[in-house]
N, CA, C and O atoms as CSV, one atom per row, in Angstrom:
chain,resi,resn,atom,element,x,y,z
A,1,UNK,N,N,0.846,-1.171,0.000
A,1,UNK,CA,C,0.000,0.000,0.000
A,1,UNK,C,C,0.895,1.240,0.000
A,1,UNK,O,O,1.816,1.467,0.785
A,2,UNK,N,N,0.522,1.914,-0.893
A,2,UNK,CA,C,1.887,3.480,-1.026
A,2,UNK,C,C,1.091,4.574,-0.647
A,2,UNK,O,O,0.100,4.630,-1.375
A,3,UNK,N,N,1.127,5.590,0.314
A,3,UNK,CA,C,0.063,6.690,0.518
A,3,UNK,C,C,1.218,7.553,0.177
A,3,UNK,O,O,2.438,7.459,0.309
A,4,UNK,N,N,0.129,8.712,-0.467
A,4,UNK,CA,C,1.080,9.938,-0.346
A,4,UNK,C,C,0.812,10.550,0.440
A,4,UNK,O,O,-0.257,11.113,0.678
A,5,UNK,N,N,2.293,10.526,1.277
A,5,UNK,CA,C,1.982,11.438,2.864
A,5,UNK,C,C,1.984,12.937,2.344
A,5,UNK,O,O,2.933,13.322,3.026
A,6,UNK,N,N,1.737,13.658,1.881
A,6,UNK,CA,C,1.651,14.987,1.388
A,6,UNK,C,C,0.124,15.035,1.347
A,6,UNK,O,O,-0.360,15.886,2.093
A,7,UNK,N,N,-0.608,14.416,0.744
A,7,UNK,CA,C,-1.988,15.100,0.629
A,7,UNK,C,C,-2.749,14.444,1.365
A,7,UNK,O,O,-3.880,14.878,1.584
A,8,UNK,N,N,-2.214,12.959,2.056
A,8,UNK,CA,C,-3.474,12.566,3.140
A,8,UNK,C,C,-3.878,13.488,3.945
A,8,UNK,O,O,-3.197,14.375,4.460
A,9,UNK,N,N,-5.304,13.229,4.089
A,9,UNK,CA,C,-6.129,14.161,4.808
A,9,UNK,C,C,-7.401,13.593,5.016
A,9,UNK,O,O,-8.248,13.919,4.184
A,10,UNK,N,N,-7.792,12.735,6.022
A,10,UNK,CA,C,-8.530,11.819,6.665
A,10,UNK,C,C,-9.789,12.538,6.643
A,10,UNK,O,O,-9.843,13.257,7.640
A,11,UNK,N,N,-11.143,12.673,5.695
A,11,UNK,CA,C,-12.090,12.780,5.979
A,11,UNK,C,C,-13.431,12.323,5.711
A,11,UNK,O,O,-14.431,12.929,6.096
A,12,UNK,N,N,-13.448,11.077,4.943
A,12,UNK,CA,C,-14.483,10.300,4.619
A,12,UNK,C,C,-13.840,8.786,5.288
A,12,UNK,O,O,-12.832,8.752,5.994
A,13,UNK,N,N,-14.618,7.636,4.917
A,13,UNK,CA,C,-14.643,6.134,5.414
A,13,UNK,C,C,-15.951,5.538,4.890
A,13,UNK,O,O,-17.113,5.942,4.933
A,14,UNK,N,N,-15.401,4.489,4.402
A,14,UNK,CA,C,-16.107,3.841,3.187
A,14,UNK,C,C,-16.512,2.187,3.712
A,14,UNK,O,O,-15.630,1.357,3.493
A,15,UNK,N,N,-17.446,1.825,4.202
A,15,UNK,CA,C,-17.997,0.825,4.281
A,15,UNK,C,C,-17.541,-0.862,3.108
A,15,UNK,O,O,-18.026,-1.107,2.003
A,16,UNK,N,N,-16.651,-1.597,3.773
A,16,UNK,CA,C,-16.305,-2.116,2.557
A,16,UNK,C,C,-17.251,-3.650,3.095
A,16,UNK,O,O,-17.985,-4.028,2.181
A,17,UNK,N,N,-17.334,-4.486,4.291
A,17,UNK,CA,C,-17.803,-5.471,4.504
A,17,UNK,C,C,-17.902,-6.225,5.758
A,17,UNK,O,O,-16.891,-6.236,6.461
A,18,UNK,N,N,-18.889,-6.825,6.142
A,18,UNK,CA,C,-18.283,-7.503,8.030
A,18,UNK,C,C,-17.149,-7.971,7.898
A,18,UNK,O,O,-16.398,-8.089,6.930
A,19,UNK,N,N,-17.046,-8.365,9.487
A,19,UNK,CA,C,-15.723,-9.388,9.506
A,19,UNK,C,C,-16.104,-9.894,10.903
A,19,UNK,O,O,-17.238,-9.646,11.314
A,20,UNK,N,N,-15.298,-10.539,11.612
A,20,UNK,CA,C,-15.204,-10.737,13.097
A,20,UNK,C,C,-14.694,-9.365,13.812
A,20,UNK,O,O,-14.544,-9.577,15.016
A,21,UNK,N,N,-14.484,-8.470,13.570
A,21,UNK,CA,C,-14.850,-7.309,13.893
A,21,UNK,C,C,-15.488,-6.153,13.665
A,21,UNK,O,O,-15.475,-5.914,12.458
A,22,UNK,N,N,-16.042,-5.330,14.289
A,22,UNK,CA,C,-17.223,-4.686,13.775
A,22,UNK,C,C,-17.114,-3.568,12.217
A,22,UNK,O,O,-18.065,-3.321,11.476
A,23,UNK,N,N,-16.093,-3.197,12.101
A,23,UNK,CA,C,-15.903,-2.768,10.694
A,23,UNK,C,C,-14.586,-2.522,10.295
A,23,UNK,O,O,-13.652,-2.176,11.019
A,24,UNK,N,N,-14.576,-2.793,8.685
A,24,UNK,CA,C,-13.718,-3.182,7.910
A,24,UNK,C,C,-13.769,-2.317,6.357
A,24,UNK,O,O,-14.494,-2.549,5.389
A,25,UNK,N,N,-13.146,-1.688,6.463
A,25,UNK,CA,C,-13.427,-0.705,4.740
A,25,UNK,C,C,-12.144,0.051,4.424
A,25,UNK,O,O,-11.060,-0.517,4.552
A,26,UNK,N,N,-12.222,1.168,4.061
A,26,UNK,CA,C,-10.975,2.135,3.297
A,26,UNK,C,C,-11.627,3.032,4.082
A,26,UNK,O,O,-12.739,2.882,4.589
A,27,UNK,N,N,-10.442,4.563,4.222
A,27,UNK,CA,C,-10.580,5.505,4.693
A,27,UNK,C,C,-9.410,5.886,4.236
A,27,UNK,O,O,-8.294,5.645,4.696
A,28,UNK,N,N,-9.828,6.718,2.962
A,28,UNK,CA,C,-8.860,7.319,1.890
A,28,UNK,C,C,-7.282,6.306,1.305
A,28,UNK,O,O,-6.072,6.534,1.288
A,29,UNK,N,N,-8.248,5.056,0.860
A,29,UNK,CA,C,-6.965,4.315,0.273
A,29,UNK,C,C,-6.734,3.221,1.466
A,29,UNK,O,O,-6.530,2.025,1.255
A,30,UNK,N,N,-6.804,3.844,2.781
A,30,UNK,CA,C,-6.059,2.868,4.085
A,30,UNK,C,C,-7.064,2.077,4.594
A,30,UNK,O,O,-8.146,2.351,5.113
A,31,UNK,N,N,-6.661,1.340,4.417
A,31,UNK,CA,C,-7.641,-0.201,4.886
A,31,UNK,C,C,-7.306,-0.073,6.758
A,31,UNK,O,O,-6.234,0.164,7.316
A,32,UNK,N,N,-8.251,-0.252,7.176
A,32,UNK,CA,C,-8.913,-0.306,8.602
A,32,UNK,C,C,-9.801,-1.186,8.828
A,32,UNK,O,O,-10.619,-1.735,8.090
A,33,UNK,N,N,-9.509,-1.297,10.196
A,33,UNK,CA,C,-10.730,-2.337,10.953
A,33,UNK,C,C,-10.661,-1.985,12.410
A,33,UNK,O,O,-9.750,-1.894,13.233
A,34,UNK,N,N,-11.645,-1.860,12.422
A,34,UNK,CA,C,-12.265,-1.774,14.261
A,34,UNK,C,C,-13.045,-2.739,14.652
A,34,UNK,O,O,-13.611,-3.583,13.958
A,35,UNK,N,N,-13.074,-2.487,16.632
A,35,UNK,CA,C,-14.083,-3.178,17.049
A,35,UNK,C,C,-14.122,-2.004,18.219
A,35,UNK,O,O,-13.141,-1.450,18.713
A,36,UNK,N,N,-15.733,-1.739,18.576
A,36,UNK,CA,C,-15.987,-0.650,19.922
A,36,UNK,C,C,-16.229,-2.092,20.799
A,36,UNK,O,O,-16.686,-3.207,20.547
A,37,UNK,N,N,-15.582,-1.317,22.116
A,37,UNK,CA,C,-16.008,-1.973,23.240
A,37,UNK,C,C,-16.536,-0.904,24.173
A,37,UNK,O,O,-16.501,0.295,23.900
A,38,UNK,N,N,-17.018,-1.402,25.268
A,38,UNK,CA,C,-17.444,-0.835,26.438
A,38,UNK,C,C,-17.088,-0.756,27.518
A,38,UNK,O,O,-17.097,-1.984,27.605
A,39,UNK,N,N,-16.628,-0.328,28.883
A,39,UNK,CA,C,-16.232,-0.536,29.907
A,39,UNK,C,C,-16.937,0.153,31.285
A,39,UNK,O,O,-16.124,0.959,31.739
A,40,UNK,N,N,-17.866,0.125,31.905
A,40,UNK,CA,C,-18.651,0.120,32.915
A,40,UNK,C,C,-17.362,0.891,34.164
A,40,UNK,O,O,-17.461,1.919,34.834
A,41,UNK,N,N,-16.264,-0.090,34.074
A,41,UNK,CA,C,-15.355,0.594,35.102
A,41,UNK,C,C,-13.814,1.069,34.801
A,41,UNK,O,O,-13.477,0.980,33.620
A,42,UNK,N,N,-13.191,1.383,35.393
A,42,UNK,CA,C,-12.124,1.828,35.034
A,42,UNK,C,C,-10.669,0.773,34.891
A,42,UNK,O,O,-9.508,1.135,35.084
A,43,UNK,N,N,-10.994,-0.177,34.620
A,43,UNK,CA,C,-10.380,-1.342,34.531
A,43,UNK,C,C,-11.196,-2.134,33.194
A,43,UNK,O,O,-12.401,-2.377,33.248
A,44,UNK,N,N,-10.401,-2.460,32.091
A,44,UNK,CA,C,-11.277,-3.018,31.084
A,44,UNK,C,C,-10.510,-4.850,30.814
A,44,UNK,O,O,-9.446,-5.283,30.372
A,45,UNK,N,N,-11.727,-5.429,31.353
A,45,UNK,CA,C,-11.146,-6.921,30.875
A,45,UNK,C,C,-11.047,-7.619,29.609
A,45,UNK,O,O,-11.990,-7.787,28.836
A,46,UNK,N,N,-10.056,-7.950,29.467
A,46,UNK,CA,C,-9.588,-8.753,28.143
A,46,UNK,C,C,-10.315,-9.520,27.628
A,46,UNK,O,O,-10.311,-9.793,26.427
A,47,UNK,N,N,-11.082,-10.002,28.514
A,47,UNK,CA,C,-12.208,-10.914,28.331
A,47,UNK,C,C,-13.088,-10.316,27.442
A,47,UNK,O,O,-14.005,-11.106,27.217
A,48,UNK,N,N,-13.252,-9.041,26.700
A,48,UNK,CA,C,-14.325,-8.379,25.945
A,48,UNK,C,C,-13.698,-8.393,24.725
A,48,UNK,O,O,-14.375,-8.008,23.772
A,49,UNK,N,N,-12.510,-8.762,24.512
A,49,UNK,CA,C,-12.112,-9.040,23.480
A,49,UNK,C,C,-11.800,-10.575,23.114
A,49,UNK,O,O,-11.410,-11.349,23.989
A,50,UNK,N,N,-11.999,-11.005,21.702
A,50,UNK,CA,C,-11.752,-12.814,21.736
A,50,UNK,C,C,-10.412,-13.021,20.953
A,50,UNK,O,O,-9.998,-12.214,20.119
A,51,UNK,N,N,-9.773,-14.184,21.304
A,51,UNK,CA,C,-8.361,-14.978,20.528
A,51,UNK,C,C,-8.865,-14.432,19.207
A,51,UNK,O,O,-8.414,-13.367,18.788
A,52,UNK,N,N,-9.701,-15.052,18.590
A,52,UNK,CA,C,-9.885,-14.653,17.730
A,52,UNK,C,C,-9.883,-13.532,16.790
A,52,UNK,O,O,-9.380,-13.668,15.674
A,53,UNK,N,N,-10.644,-11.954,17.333
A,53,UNK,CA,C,-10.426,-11.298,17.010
A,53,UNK,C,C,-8.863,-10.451,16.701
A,53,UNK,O,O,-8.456,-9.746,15.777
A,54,UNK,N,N,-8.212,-10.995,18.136
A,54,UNK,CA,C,-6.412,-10.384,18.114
A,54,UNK,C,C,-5.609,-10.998,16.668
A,54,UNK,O,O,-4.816,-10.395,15.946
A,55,UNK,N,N,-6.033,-12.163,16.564
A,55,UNK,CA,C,-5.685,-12.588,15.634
A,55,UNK,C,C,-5.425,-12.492,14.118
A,55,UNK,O,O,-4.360,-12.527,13.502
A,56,UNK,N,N,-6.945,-12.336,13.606
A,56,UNK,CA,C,-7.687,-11.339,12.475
A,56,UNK,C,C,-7.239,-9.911,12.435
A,56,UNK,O,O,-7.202,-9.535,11.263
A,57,UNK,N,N,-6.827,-8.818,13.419
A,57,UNK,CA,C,-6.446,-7.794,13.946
A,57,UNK,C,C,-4.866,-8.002,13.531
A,57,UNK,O,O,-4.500,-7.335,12.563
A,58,UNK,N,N,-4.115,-8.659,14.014
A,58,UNK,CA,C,-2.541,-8.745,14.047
A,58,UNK,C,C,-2.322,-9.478,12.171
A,58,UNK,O,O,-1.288,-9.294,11.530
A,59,UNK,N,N,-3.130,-10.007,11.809
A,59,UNK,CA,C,-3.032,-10.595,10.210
A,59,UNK,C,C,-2.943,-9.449,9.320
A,59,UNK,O,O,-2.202,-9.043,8.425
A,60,UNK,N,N,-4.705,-8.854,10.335
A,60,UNK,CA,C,-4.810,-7.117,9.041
A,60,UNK,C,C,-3.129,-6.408,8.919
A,60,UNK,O,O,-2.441,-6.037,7.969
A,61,UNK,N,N,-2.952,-6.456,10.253
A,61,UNK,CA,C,-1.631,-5.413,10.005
A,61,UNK,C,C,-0.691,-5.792,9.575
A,61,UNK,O,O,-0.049,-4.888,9.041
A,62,UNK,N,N,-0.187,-6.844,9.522
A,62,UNK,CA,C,0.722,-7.919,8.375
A,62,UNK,C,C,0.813,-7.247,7.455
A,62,UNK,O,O,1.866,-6.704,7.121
A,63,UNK,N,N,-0.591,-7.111,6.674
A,63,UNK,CA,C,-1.044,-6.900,5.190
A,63,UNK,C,C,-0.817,-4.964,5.283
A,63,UNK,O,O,-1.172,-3.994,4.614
A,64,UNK,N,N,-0.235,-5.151,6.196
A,64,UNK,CA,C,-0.466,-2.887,6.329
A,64,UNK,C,C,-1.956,-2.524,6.104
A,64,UNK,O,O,-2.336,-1.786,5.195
A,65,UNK,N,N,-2.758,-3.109,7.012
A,65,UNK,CA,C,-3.512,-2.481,7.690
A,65,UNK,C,C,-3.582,-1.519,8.579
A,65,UNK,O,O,-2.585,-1.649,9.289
A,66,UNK,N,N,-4.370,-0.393,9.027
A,66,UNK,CA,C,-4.457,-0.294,10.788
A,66,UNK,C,C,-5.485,-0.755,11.145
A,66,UNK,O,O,-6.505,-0.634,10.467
A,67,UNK,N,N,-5.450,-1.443,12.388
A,67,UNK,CA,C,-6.412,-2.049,13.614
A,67,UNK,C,C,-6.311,-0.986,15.024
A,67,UNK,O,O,-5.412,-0.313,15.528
A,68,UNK,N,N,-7.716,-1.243,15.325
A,68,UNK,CA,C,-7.869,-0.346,16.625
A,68,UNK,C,C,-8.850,-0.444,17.262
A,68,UNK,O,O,-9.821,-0.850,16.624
A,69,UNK,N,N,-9.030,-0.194,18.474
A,69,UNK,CA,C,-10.338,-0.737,19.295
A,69,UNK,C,C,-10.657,1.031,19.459
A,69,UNK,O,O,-9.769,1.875,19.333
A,70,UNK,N,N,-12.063,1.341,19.753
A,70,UNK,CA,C,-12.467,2.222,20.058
A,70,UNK,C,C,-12.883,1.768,21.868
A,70,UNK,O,O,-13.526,0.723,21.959
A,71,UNK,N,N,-12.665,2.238,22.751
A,71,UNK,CA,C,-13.065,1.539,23.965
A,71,UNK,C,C,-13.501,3.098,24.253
A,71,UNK,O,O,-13.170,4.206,23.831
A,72,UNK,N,N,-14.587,2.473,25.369
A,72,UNK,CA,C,-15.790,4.177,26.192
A,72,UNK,C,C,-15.694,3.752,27.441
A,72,UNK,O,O,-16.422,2.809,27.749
A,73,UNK,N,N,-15.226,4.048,27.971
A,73,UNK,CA,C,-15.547,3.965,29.356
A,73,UNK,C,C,-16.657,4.976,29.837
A,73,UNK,O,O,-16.727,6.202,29.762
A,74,UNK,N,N,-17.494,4.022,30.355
A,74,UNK,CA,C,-18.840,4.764,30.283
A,74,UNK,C,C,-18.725,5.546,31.435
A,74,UNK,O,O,-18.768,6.775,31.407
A,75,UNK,N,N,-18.548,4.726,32.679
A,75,UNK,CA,C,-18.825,6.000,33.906
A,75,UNK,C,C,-18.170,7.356,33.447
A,75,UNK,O,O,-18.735,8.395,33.785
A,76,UNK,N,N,-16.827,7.426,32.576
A,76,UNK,CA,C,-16.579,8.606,32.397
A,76,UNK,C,C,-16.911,9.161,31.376
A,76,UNK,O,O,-16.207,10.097,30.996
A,77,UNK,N,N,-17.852,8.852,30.749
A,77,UNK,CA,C,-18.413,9.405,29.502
A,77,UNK,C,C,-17.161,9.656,28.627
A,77,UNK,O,O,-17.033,10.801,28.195
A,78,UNK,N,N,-16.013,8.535,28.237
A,78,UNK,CA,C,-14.962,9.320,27.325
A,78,UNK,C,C,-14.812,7.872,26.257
A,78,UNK,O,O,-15.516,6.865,26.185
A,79,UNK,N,N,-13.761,8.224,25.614
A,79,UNK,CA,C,-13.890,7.451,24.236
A,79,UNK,C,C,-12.345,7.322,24.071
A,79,UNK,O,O,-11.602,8.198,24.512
A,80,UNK,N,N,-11.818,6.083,23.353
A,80,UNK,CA,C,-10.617,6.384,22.880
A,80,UNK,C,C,-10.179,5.639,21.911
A,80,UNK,O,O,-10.554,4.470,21.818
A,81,UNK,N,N,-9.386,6.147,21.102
A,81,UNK,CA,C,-8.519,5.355,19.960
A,81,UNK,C,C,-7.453,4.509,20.740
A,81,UNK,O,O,-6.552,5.047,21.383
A,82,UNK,N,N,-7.605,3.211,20.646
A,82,UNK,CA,C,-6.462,2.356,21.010
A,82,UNK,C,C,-5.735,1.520,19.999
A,82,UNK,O,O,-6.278,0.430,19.814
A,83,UNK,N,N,-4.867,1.697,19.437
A,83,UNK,CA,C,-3.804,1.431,18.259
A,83,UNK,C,C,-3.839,0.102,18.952
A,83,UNK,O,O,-3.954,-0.035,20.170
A,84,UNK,N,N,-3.685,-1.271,17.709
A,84,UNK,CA,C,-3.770,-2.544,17.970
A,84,UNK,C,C,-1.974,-2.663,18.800
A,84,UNK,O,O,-1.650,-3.504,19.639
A,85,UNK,N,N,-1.437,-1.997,18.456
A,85,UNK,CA,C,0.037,-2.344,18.983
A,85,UNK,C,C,0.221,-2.157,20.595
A,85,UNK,O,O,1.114,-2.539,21.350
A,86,UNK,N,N,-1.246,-1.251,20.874
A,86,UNK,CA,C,-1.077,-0.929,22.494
A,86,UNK,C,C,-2.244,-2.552,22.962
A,86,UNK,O,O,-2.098,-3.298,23.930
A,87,UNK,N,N,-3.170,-2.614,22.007
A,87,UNK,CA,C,-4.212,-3.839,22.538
A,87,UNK,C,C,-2.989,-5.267,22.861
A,87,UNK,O,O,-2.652,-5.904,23.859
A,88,UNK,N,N,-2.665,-5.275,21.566
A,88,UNK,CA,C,-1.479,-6.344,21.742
A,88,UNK,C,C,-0.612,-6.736,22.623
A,88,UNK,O,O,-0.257,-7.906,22.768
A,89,UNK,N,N,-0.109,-5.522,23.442
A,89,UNK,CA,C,1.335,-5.249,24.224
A,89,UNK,C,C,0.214,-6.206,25.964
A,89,UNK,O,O,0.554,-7.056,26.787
A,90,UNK,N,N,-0.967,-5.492,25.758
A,90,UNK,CA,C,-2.016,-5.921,26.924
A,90,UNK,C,C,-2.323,-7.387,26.867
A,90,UNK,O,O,-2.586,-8.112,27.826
A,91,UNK,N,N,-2.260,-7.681,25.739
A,91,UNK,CA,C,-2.792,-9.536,25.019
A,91,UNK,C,C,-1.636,-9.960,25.868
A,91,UNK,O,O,-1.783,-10.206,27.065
A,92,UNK,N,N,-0.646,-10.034,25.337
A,92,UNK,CA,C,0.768,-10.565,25.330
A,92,UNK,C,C,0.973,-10.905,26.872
A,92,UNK,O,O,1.225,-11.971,27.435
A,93,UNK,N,N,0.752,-9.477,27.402
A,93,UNK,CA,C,0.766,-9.740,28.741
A,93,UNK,C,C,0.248,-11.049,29.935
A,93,UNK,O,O,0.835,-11.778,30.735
A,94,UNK,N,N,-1.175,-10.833,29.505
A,94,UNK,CA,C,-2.467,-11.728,29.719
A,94,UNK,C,C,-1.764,-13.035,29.319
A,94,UNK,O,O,-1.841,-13.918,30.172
A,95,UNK,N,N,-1.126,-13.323,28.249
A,95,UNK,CA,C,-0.702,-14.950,27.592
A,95,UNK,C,C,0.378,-15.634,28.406
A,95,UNK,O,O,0.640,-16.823,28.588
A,96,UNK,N,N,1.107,-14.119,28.988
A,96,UNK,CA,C,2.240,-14.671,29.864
A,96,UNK,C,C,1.946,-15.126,31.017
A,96,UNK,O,O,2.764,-15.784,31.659
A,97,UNK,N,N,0.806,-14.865,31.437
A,97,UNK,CA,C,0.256,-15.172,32.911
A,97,UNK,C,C,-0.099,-13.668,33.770
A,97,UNK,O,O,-0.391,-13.680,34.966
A,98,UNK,N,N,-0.040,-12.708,33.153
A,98,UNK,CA,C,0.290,-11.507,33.637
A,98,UNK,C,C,-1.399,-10.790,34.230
A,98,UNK,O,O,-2.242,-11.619,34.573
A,99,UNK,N,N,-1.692,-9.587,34.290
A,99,UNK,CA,C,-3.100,-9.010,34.542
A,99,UNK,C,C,-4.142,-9.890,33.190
A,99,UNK,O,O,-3.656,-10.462,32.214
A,100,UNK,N,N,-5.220,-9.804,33.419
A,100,UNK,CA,C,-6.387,-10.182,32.828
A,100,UNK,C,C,-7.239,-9.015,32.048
A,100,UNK,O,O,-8.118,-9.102,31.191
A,101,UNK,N,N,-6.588,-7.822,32.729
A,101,UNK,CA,C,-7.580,-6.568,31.784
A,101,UNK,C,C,-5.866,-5.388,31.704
A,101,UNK,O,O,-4.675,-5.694,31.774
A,102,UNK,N,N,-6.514,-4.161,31.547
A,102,UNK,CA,C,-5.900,-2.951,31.542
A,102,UNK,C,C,-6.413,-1.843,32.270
A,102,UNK,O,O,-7.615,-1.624,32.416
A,103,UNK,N,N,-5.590,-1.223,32.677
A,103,UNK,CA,C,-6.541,0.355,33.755
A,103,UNK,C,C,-7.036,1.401,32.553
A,103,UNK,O,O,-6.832,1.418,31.339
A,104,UNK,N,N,-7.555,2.001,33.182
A,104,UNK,CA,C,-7.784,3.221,32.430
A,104,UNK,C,C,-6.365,4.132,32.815
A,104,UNK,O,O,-5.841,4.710,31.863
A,105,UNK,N,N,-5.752,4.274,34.118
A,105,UNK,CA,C,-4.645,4.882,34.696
A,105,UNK,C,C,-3.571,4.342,33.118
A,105,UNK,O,O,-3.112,5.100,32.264
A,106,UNK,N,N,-3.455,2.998,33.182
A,106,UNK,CA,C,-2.428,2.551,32.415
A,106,UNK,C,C,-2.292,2.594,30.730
A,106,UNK,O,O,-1.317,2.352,30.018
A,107,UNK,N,N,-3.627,2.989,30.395
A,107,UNK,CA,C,-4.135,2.959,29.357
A,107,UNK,C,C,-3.042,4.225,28.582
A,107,UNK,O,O,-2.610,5.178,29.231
A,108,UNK,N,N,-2.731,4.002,27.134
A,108,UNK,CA,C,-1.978,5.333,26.067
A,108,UNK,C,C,-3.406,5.933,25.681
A,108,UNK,O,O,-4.223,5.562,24.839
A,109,UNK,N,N,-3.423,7.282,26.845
A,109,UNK,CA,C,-4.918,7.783,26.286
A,109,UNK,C,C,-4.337,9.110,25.548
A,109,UNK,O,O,-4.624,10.250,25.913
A,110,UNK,N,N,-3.362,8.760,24.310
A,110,UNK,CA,C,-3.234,9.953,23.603
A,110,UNK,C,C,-4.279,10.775,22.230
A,110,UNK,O,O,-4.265,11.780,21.520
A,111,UNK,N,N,-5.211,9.387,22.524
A,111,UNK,CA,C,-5.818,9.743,20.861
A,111,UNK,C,C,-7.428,9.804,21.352
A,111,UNK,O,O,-8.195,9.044,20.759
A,112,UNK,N,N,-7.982,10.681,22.418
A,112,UNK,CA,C,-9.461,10.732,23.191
A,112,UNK,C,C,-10.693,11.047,21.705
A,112,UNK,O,O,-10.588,11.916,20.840
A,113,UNK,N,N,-11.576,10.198,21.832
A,113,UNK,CA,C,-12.408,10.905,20.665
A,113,UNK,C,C,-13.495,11.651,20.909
A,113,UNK,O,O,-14.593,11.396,21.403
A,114,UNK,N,N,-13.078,12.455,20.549
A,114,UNK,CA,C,-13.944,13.369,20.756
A,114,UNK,C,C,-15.849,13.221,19.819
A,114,UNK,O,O,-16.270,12.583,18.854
A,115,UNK,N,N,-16.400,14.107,20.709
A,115,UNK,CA,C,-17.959,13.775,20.199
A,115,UNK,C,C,-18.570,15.009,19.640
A,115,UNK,O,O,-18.604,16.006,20.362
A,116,UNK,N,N,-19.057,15.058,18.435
A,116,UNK,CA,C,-19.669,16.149,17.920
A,116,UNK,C,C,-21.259,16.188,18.105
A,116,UNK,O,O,-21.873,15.284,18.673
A,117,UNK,N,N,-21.892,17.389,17.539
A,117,UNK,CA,C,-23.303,17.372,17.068
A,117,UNK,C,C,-23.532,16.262,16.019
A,117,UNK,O,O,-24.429,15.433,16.172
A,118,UNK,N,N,-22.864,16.258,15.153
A,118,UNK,CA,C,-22.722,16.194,13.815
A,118,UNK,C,C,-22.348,14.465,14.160
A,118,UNK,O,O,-23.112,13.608,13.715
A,119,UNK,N,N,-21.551,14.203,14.692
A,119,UNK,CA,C,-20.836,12.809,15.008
A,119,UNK,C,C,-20.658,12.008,16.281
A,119,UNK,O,O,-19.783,12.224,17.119
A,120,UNK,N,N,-21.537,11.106,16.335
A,120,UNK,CA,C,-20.918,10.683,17.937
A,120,UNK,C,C,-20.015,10.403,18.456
A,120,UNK,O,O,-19.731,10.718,19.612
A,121,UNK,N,N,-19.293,9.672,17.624
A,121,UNK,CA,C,-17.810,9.596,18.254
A,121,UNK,C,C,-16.946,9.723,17.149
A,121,UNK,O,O,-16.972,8.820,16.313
A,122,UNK,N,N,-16.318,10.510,17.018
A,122,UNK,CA,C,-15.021,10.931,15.792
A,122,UNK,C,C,-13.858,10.457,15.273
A,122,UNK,O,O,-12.853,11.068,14.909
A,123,UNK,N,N,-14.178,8.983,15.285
A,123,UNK,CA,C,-12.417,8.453,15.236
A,123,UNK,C,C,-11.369,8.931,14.274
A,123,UNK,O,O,-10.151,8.952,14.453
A,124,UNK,N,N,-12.331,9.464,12.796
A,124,UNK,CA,C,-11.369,9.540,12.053
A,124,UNK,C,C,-10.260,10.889,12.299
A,124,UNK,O,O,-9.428,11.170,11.436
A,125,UNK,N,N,-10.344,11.418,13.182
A,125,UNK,CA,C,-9.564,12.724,13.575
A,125,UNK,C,C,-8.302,11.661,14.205
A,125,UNK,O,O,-7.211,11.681,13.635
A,126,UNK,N,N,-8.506,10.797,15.332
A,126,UNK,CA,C,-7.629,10.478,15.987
A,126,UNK,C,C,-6.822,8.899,15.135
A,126,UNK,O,O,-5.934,8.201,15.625
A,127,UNK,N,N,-7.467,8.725,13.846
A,127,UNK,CA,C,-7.112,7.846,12.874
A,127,UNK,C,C,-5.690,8.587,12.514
A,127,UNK,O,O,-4.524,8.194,12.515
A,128,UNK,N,N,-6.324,9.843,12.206
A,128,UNK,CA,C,-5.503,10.257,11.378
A,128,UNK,C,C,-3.989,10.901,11.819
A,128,UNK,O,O,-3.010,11.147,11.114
A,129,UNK,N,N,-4.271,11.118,13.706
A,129,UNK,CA,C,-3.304,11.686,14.437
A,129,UNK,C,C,-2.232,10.640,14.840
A,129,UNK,O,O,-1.057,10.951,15.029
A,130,UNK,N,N,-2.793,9.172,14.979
A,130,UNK,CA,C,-2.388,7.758,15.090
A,130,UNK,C,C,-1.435,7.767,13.706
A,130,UNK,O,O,-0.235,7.578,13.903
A,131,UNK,N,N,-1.932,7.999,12.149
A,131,UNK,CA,C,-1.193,7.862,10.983
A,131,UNK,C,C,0.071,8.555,10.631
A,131,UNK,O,O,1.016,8.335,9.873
A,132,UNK,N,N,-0.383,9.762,11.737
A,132,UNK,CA,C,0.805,10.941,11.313
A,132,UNK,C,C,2.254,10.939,12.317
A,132,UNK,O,O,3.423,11.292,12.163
A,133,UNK,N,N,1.294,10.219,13.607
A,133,UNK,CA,C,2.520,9.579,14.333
A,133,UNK,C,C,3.280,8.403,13.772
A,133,UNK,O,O,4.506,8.285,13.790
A,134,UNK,N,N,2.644,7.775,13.405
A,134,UNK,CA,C,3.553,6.596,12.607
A,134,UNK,C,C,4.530,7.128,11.655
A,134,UNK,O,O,5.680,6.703,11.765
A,135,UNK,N,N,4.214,8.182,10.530
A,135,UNK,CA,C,4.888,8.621,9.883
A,135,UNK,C,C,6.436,9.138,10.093
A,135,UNK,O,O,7.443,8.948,9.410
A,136,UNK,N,N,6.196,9.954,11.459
A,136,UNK,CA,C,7.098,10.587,12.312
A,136,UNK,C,C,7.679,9.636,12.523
A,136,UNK,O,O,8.828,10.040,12.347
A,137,UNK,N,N,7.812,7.946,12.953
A,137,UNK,CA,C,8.770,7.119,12.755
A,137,UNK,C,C,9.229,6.534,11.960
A,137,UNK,O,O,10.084,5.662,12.116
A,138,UNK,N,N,8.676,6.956,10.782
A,138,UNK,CA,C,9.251,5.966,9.418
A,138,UNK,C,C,10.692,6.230,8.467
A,138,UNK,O,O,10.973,5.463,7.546
């Protein structure tokens, strides 16, 4: 996949098909896939995510995908972009014998999504802040 980092500019997303996670399409050329979760408390268990899905998730990005969970923690009414490389680092953990979930304390809450009139939850802003950081390491 070749983007030209000069004119990307993240503002449509294109419905391409299910999967074992909740969506899967283009968003200007870049193939994506998500899954939203929920979290009631400030501790989110791994358990809301399946083998399966990490799996399908870690394949997409093989292929230069991005993968990402949208997680809400509801009591705090907030939202966030979680890059599969931070879901992963939490998997990995869990496989070793390690915690069973993640904090919200511990959580990389650099990419919060924000909520419009217009949009309930905005990922593609923090898609695109996630893309431009990557860039910055390439």
């Amino acid at each position: 996949m070749e983007i030209d980092r000069q004119t990307r500019h993240i503002t449509l997303a294109y419905f391409d098909k299910q999967s074992t996670v909740d969506y899967i399409g283009l968003v200007q050329s870049i193939p994506i896939c998500f899954d939203a979760k929920e979290c009631a408390t400030d501790t989110f268990p791994l358990a809301n995510v399946h083998a399966h899905q990490i799996e399908f998730m870690r394949d997409f990005e093989a292929q230069r995908g991005i993968s990402f969970l949208i997680v809400q923690f509801t009591a705090r009414d907030e939202s966030y972009f979680l890059p599969f490389r931070s879901l992963q680092t939490y998997w990995k953990r869990m496989e070793a014998g390690g915690r069973k979930s993640f904090t919200y304390e511990e959580m990389n809450r650099t990419f919060p999504i924000r909520k419009t009139r217009e949009v309930p939850l905005h990922y593609l802003e923090q898609l695109e802040a996630y893309l431009e950081q990557l860039d910055s390491y390439s």
